[in-house]
C-alpha positions in Angstrom: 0.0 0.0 0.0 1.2 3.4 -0.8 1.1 5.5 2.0 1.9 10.0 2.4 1.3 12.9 4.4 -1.5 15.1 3.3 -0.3 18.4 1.5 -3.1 21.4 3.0 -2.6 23.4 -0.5 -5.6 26.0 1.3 -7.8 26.4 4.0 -11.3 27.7 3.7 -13.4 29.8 6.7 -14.7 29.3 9.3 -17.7 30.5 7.8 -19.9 33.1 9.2 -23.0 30.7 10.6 -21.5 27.2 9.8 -20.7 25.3 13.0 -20.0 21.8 11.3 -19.0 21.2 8.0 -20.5 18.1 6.5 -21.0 16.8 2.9 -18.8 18.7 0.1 -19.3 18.3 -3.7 -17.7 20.7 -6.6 -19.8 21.8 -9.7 -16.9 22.7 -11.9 -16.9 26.6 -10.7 -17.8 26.1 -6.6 -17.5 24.1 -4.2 -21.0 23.5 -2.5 -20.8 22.2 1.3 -23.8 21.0 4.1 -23.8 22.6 7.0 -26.9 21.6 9.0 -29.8 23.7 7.5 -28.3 24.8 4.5 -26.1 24.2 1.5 -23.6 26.6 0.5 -21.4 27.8 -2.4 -17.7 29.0 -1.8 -16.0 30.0 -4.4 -12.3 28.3 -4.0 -10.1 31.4 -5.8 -11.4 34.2 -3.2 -12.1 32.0 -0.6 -15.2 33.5 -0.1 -19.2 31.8 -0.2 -21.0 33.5 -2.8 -24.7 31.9 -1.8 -26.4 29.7 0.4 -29.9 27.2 -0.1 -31.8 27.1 2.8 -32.5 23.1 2.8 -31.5 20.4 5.3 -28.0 19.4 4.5 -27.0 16.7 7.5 -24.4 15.1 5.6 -23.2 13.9 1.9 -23.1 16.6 -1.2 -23.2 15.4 -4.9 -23.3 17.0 -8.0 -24.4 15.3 -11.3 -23.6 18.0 -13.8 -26.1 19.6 -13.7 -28.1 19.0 -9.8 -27.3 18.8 -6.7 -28.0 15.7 -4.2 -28.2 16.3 -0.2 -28.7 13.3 2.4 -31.0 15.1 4.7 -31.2 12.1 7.8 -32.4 8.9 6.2 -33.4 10.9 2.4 -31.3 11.7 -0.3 -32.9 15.3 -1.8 -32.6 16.2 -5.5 -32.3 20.1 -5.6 -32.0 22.5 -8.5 -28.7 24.7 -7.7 -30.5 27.9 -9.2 -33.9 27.3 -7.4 -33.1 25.7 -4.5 -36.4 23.8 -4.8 -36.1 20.0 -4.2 -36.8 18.2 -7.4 -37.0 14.6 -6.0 -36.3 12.0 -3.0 -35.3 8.6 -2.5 -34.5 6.7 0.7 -31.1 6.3 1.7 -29.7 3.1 2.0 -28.1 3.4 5.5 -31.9 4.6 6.9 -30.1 7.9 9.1 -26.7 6.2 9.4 -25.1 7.6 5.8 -21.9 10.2 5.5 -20.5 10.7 2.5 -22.0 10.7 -1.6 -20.8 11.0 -4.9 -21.8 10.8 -8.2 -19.8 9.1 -11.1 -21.2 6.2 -13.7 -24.6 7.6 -13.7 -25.2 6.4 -10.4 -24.7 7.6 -6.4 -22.3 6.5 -3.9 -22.9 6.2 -0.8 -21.2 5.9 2.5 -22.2 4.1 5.4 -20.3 5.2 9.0 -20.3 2.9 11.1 -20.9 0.4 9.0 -17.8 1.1 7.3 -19.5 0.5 3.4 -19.9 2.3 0.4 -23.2 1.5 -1.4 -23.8 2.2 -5.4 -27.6 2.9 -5.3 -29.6 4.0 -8.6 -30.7 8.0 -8.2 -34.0 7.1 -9.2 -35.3 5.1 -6.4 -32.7 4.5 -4.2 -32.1 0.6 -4.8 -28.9 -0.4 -4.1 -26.8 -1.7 -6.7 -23.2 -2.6 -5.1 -22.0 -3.0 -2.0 -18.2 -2.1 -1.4 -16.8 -2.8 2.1 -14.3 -0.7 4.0 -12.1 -1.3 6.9 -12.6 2.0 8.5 -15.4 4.7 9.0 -16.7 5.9 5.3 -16.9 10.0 6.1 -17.0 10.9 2.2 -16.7 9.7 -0.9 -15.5 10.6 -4.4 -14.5 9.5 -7.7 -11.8 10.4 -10.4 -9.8 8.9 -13.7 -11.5 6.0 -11.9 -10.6 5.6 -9.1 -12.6 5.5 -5.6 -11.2 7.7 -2.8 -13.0 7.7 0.6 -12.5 9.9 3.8 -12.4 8.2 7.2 -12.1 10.0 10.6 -12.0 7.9 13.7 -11.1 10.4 16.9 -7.7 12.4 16.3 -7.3 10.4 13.1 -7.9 11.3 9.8 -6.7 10.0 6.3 -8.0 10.2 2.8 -8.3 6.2 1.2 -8.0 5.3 -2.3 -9.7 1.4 -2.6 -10.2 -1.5 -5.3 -14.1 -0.9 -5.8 -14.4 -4.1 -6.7 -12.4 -5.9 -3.3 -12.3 -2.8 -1.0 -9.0 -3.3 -0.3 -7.1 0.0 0.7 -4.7 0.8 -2.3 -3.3 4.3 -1.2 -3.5 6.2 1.8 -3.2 9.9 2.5 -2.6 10.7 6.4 -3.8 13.9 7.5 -2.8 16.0 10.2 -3.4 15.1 13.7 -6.5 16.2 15.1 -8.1 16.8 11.5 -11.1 15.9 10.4 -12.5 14.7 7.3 -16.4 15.1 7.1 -16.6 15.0 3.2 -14.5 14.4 0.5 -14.5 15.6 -3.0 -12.5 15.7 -6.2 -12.0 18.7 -8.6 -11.1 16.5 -11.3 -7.6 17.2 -11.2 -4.8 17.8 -8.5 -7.5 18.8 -5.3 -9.3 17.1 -3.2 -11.9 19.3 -1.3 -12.6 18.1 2.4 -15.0 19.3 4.8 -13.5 20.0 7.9 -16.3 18.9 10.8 -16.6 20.9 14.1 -13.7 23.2 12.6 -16.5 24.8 10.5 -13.6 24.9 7.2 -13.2 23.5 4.3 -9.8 22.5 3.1 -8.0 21.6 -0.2 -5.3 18.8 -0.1 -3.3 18.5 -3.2 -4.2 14.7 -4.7 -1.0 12.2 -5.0 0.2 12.2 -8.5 -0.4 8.5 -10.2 2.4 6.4 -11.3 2.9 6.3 -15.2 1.7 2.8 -15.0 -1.5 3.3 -12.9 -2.2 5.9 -15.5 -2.2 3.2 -18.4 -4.2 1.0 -16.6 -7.1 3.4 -15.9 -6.7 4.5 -19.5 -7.3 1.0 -21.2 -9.4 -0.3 -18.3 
């Protein structure tokens, strides 16, 4: 297993009115994160949030191109970014127990805390589709160039995981400072991670690990 210390490229906030931190998700120009009762945008050059959606927002934060998906307790809410108007709900799988979501395949991802899984569920009803387990607590969950990256955060201890989806096995592993935390875990697509930063009320950017030439070829004919 390859194993590093996280690289903080940027911290974010506290925010004025976020306590907690929980689910983070990027929509190409903002990164959106839950804090509670509301959802809001922060734009990552100025460091500053731009807008907020008044809409429960307990945990998990994807983006699907073109809406946003909130776990509100045991739903997952399908809101329009412009309106803030929730388009559609589903149950979600862990029935009040789920952290972290994602969107990639056409599908969400969703992780289960304490019961230390990731579920593939269909964003239509909610069905589960896959079930991936982890050796730790699943605190957010992200996808990119195909790989599966999850956040755990177990007391003082926080790390950033990347994982076989098919096996679950722990490929990589990024160790974050002591002390912390990783409430939600997103990908910019490129060099960032975004993670939510629990009671700290921040959100921070670590720098993703560059990929070896050959785990590059084996994404690209996979």
């Amino acid at each position: 297993m390859k194993q590093s210390a996280a690289e903080i490229i940027r911290e974010y906030g506290p925010f004025p009115g976020v306590e907690r931190v929980a689910g983070v998700t990027y929509d190409g120009q903002h990164v959106w994160f839950a804090s509670g009762d509301r959802l809001n945008a922060l734009d990552p050059a100025s460091g500053k949030a731009v807008c907020s959606i008044d809409v429960a927002a307990h945990a998990g934060t994807a983006f699907d191109g073109q809406h946003l998906f909130q776990i509100a307790e045991d739903r997952i809410h399908k809101i329009d970014p412009k309106t803030g108007r929730v388009l559609a709900t589903i149950p979600a799988p862990g029935g009040g127990g789920d952290s972290g979501l994602a969107w990639a395949e056409g599908t969400l991802w969703v992780g289960q805390y304490r019961d230390h899984r990731i579920h593939q569920i269909d964003p239509q009803t909610g069905a589960i589709l896959r079930t991936i387990e982890s050796k730790r607590f699943v605190t957010g969950v992200t996808w990119v160039d195909g790989e599966l990256w999850h956040g755990t955060w177990e007391g003082e201890v926080s790390d950033l995981r990347r994982i076989d989806p098919k096996t679950g096995e722990v490929l990589e592993r990024v160790d974050m400072p002591s002390g912390t935390a990783v409430s939600g875990l997103e990908s910019d697509g490129a060099d960032r991670f975004f993670c939510g930063g629990g009671n700290s009320g921040k959100v921070r950017a670590v720098r993703r690990p560059k990929r070896s030439a050959e785990a590059a070829r084996n994404a690209e004919t996979a």
